[in-house]
Structure formats: C-alpha cells, structure tokens
N, C-alpha and C positions, 0 to 999 in steps of 0.2 A: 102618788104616795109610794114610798119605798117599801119595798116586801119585806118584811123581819124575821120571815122562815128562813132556818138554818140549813137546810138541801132543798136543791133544787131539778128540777128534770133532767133525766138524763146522767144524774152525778151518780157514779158509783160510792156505796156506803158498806160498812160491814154492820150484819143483825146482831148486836150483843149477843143473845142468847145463845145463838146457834153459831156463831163466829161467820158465818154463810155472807159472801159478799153477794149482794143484791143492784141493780140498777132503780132510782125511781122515774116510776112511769107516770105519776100524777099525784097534786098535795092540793091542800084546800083547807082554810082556817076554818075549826069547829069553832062559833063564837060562842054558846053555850058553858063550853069546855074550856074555851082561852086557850085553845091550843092548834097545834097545827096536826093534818094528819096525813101522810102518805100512803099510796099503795106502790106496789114495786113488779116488776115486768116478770119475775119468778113467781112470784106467790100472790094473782092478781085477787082474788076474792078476800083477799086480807089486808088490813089496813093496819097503820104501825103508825105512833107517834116517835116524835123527835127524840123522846130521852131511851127510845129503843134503838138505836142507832149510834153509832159509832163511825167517825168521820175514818175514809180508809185514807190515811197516810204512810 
C-alpha cells in the first residue's frame, strides 16, 4: 500500500508558526483522527500534524 503522508523522514519542513525549519524524525497515521502525525529531531517530545507544516521550498 502507498503511503499518502505528505513528509516524510528525514525531509526537512518549515513550523508554520514559528517559521522554525525543523527535520522529521518519525510520523504515524492517527486512525482515530484520519490524520497523520509527526515528531521532529528539534522538538522531540512534541508532535505536529501535517497542516502545521509548510513544505520548505
């Protein structure tokens, strides 16, 4: 099955909020939630979904 999360390990991203480019370090689909969720190699005890995130091009 094809994975449908939008980053992936490793992919550098910038944190909307804080403009803060981050690397992620591990994601995992909440199926409860229908959503995907990452944590990132800066801010490990925090988890961040997709539409927190901004693709860094």
């Amino acid at each position: 099955m094809a994975e449908k999360n939008k980053y992936h390990t490793g992919e550098v991203v910038r944190i909307k909020e804080t403009n803060e480019l981050v690397t992620i370090n591990k994601w995992q689909y909440v199926k409860n939630m229908k959503a995907y969720s990452y944590t990132v190699k800066e801010h490990s005890a925090t988890f961040y979904f997709e539409d927190e995130f901004a693709a860094n091009n």
